[in-house]
Backbone as a printed PyTorch tensor [residue, N CA C, xyz], in Angstrom:
tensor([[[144.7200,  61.5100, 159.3530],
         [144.5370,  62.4260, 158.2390],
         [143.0870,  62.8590, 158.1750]],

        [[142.7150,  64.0960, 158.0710],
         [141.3140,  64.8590, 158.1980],
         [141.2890,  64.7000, 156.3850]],

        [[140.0480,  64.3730, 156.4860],
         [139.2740,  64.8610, 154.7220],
         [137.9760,  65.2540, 154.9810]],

        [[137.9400,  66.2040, 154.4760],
         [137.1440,  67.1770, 154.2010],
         [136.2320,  67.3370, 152.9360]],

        [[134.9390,  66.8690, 153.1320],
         [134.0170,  66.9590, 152.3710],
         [133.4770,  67.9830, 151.1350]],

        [[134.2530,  68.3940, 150.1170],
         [134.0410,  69.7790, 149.4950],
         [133.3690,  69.7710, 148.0840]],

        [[131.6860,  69.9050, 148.0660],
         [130.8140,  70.6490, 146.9160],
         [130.8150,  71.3100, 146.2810]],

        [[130.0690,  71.0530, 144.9390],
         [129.5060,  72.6750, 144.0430],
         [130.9420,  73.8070, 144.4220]],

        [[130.4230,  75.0940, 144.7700],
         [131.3500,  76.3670, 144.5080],
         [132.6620,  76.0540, 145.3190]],

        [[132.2940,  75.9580, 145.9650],
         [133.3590,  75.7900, 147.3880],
         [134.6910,  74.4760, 147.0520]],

        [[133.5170,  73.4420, 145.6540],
         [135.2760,  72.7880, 145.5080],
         [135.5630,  73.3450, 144.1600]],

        [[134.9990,  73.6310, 143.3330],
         [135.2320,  74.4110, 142.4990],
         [136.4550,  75.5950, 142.4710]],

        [[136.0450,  76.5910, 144.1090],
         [136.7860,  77.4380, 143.9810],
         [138.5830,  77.0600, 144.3820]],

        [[138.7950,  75.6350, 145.1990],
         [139.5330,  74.7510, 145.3920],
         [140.3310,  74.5820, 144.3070]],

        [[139.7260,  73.9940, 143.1400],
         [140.4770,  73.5010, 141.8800],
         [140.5850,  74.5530, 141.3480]],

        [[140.1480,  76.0200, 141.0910],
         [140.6380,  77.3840, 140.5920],
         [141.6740,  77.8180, 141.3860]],

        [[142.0340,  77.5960, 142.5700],
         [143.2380,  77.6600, 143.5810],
         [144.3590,  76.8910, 143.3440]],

        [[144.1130,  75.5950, 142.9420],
         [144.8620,  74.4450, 142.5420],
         [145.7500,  75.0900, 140.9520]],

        [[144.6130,  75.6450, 140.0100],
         [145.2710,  75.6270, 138.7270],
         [146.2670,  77.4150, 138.8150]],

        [[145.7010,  77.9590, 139.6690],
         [146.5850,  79.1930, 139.9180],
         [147.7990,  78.9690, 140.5110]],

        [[148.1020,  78.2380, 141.2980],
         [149.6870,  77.9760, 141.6320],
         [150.0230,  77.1120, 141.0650]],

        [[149.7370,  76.6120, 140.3100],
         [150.6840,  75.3180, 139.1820],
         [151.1630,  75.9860, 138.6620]],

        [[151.0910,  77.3920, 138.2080],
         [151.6670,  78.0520, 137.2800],
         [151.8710,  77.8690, 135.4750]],

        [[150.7290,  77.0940, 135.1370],
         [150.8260,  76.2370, 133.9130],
         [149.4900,  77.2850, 132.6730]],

        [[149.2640,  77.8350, 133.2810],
         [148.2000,  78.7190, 132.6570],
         [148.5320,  79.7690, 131.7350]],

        [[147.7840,  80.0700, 130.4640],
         [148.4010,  80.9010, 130.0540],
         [148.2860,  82.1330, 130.3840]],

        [[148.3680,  83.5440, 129.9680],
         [148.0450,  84.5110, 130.6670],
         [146.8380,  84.9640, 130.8330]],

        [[145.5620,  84.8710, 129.7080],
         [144.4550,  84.4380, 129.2180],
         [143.8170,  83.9930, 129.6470]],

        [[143.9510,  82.2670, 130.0820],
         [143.9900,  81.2510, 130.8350],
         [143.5360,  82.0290, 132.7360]],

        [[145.1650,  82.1150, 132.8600],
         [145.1110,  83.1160, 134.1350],
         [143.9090,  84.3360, 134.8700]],

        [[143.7700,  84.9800, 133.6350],
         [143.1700,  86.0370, 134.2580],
         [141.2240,  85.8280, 134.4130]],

        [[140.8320,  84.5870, 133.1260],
         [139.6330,  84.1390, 133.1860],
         [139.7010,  83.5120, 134.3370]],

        [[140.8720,  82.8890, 135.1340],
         [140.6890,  82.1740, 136.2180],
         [140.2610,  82.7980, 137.3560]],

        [[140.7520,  83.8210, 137.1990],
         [140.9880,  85.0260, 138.7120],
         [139.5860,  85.4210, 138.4060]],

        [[138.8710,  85.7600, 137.3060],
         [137.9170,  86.6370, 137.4500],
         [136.2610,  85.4310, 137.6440]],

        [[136.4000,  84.0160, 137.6640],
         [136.2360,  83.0820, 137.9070],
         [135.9250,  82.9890, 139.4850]],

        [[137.2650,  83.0250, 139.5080],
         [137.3460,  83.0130, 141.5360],
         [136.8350,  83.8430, 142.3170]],

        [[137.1820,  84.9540, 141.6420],
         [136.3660,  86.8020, 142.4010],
         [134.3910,  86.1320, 142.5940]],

        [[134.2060,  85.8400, 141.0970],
         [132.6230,  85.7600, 141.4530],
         [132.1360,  84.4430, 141.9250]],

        [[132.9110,  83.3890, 142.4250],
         [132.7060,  82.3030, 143.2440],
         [132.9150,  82.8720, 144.5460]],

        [[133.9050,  83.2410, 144.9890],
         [134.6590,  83.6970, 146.3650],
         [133.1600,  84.7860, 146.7370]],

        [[133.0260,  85.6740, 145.7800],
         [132.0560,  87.0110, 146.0810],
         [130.8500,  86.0820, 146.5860]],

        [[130.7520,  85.6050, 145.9060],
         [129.0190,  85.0110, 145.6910],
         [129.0650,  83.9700, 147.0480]],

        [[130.2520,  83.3160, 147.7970],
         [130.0730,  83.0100, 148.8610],
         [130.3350,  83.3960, 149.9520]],

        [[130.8410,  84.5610, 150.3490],
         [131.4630,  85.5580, 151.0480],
         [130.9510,  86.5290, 150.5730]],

        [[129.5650,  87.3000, 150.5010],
         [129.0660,  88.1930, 149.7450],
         [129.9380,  90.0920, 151.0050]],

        [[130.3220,  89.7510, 152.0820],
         [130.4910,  90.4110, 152.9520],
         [132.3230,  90.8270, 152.6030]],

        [[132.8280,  90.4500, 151.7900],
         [133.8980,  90.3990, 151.4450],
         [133.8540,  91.6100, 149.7130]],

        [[132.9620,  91.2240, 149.5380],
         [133.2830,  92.6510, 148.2070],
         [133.2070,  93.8240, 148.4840]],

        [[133.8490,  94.7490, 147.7670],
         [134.0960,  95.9540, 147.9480],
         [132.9610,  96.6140, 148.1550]],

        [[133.1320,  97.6360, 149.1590],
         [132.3710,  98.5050, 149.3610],
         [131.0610,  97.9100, 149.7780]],

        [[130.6680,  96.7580, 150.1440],
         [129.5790,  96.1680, 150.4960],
         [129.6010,  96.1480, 152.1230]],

        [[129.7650,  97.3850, 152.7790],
         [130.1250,  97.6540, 154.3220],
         [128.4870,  97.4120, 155.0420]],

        [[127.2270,  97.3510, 154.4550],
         [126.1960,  96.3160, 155.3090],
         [126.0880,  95.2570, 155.5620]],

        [[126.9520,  94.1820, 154.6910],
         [127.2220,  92.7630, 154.9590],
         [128.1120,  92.9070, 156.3720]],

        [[129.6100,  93.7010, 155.7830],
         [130.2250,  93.4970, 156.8080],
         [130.0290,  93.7850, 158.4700]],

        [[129.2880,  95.0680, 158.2820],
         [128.8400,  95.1600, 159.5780],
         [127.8940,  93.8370, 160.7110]],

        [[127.4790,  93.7590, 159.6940],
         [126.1250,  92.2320, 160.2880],
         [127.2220,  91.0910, 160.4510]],

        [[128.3840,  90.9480, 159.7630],
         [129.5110,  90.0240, 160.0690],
         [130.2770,  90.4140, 161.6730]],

        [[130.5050,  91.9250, 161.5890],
         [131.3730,  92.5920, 162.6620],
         [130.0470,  92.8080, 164.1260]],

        [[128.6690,  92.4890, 163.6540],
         [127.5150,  92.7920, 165.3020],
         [127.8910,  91.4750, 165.5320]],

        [[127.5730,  90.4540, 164.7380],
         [127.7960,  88.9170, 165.2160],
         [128.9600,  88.3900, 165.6120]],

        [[130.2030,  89.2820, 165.8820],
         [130.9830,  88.6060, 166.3880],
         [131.7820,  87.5180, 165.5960]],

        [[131.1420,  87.4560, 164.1110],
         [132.0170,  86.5190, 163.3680],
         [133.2150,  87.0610, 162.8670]],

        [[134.1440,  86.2940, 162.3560],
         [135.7220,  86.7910, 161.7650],
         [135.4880,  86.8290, 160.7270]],

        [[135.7160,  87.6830, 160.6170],
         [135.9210,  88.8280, 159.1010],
         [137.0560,  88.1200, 158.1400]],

        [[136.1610,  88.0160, 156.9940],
         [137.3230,  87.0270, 155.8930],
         [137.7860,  87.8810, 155.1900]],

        [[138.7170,  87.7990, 155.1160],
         [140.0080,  88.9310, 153.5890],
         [139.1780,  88.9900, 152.2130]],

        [[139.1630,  90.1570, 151.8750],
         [138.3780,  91.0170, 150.4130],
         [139.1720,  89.2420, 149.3430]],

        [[138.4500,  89.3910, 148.3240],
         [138.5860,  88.7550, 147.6990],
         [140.5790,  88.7600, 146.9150]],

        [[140.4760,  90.2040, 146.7490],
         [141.7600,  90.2800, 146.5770],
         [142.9650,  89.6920, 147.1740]],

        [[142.7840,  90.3910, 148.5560],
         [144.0570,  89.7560, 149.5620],
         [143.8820,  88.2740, 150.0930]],

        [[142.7730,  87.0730, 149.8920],
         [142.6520,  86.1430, 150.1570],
         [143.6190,  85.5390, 148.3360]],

        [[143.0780,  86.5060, 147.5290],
         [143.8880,  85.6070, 146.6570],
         [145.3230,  85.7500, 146.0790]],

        [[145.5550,  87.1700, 146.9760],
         [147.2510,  87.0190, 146.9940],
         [148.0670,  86.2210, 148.2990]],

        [[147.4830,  85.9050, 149.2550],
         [147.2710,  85.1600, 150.2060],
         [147.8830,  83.7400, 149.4530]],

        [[146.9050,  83.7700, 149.0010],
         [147.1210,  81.9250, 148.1920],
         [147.6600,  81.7810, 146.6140]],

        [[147.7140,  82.9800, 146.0700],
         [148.9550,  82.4900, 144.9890],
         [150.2440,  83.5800, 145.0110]],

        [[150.5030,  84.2740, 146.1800],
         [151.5860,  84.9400, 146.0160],
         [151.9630,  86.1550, 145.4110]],

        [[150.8650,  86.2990, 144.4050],
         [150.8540,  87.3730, 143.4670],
         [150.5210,  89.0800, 144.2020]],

        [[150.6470,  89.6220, 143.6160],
         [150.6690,  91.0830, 144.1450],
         [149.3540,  91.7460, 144.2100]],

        [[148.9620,  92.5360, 144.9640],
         [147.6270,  92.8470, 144.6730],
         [147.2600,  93.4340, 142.7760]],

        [[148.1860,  94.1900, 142.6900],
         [148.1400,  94.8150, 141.6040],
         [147.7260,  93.9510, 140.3310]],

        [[148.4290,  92.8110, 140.2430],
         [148.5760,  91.5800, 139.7170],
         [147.3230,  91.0000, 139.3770]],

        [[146.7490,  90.7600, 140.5660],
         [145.8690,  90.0950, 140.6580],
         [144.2920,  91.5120, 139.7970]],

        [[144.3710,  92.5630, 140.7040],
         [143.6650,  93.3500, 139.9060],
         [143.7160,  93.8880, 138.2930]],

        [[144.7820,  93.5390, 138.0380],
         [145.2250,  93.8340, 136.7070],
         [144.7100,  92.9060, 135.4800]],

        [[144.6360,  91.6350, 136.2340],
         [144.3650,  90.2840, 135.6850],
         [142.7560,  89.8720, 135.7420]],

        [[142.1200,  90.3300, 136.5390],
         [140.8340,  90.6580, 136.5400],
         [140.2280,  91.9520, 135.7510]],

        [[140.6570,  92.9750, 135.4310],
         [140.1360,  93.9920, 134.6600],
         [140.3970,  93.4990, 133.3400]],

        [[141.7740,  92.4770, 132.5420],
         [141.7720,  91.7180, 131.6070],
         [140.5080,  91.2010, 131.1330]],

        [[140.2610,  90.0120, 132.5400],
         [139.2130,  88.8510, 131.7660],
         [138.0380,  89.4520, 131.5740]],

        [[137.8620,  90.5770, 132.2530],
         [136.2260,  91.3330, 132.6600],
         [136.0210,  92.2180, 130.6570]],

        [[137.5980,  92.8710, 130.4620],
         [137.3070,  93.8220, 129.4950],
         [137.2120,  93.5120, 128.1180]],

        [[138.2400,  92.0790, 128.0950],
         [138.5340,  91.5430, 126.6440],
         [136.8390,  91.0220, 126.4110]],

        [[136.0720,  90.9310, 125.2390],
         [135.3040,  90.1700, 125.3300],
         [135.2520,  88.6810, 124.4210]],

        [[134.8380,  87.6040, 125.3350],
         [134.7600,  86.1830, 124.9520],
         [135.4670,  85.8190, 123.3260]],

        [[134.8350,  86.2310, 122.1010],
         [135.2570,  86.0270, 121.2260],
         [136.7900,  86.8500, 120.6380]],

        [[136.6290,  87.4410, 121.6060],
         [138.0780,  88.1730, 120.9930],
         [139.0570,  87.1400, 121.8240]],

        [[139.2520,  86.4670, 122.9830],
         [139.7400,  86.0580, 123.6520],
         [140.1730,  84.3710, 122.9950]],

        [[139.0060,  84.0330, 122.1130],
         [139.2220,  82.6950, 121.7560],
         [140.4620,  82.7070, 120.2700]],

        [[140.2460,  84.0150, 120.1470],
         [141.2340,  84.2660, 118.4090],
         [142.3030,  84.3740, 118.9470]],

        [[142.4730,  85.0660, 120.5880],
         [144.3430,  85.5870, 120.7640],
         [144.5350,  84.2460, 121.2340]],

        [[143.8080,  83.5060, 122.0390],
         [144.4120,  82.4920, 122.7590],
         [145.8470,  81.2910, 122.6380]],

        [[145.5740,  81.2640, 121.5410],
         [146.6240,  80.3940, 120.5180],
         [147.6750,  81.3610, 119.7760]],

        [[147.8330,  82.5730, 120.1730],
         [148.8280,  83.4510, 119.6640],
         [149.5720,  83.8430, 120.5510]],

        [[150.6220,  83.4680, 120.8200],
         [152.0500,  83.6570, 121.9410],
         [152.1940,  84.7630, 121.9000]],

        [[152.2090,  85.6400, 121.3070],
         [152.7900,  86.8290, 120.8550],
         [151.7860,  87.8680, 121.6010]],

        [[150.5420,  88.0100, 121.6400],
         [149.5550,  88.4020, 122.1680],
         [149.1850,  87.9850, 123.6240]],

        [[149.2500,  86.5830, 123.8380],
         [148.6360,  86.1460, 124.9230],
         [149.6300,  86.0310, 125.9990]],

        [[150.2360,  87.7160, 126.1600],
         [150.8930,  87.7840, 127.3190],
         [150.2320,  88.3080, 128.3200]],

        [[150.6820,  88.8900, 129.4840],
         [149.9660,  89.9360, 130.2520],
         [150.4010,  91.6440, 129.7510]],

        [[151.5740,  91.5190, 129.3770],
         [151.5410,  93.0230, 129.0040],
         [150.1200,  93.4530, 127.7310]],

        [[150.9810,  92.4830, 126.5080],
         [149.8690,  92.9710, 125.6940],
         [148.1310,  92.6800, 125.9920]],

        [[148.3890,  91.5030, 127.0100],
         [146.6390,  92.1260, 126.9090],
         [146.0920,  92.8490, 128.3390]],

        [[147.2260,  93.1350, 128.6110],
         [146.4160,  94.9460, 129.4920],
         [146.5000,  96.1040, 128.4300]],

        [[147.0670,  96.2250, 127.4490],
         [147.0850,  97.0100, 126.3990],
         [145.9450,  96.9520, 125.7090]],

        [[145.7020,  95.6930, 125.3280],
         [144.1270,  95.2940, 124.7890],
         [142.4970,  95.6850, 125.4630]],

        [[143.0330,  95.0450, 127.3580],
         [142.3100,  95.9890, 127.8870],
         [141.6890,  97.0440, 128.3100]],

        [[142.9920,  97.9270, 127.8780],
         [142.6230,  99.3620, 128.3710],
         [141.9890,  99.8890, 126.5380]],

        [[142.0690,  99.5700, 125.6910],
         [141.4160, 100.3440, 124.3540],
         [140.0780, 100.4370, 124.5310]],

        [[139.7850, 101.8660, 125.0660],
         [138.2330, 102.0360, 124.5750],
         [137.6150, 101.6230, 123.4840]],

        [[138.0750, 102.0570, 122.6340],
         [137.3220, 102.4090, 121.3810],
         [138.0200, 101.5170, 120.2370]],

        [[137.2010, 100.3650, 119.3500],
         [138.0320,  99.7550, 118.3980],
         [138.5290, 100.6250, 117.8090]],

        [[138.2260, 101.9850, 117.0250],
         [139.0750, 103.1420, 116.2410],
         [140.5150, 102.9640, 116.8410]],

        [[140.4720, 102.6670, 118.0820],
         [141.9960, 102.9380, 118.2790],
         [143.0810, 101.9840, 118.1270]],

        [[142.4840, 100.9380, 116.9430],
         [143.4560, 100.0990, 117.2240],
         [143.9370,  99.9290, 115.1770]],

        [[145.3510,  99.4130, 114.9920],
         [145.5900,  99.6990, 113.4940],
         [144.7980,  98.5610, 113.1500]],

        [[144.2050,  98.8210, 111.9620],
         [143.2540,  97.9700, 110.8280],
         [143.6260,  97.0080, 110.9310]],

        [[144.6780,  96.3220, 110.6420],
         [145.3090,  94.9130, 110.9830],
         [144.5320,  94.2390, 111.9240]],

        [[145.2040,  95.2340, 113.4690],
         [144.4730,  94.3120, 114.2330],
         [142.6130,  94.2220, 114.1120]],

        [[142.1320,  95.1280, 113.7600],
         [140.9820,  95.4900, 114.0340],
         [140.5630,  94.2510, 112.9470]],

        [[141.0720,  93.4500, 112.4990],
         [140.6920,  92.4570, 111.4160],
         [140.5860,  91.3540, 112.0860]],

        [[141.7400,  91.3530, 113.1650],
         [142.1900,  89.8480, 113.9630],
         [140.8230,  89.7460, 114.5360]],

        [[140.2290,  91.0680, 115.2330],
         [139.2560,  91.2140, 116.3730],
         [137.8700,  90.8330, 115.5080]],

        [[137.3490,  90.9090, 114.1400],
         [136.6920,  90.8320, 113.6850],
         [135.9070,  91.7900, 113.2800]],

        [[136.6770,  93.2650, 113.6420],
         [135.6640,  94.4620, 113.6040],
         [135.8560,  94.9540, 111.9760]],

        [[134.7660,  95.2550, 111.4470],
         [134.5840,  95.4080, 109.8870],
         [135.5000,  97.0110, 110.0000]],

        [[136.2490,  97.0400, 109.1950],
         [137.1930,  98.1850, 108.9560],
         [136.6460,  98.8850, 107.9060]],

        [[136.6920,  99.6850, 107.3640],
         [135.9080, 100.6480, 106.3330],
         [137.3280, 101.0980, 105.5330]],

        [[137.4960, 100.8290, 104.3430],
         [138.9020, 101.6190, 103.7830],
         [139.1490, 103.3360, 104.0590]]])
């Protein structure tokens, strides 16, 4: 049996791999995970993010093998769809922190539909007073 010695980011990004296919996460949960992994994975594979084609080239003169964009390494390893996975990352990136800690504990909210719905609202105006209360944003009568 081989064991393998694994540090800092690299086991880190291991146990963010681990909690993505358990499937035990909430959706919330989920998408802070993915967007977690993107800037571990990025930050060690800097030749792997988008549109960063001077890394890759200096990867492709040296003759080294070219590792899968962050995306397709992580539908690779949890199955999920690209879309999925991008969808779930524009989540954790758009909701911000404190709004995220109020839905967390609300089933009803802390799906993936509704919070790509959440994600995509520009503008608090666009959301009914109610919610704009949950979020903490001062409503004006």
């Amino acid at each position: 049996m081989n064991v393998i010695d694994v540090t800092g980011l690299k086991a880190r990004l291991i146990e963010i791999d681990e909690n993505l296919v358990r499937n035990e996460l909430s959706a919330i949960e989920y998408a802070d995970q993915l967007a977690e992994r993107q800037e571990i994975y990025e930050g060690l594979y800097p030749e792997t993010r988008h549109g960063n084609t001077t890394e890759r080239n200096k990867v492709k003169r040296n003759n080294c093998v070219l590792l899968p964009s962050f995306t397709q390494d992580t539908v690779d390893k949890t199955g999920k769809s690209k879309r999925t996975v991008q969808q779930a990352i524009k989540v954790s990136k758009s909701i911000p922190t404190h709004i995220k800690q109020e839905i967390k504990n609300i089933p009803a909210i802390n799906k993936t539909t509704e919070l790509q719905a959440l994600a995509a609202i520009t503008a608090p105006k666009d959301l009914p007073k109610d919610e704009q209360r949950l979020m903490g944003i001062i409503v004006m009568p």
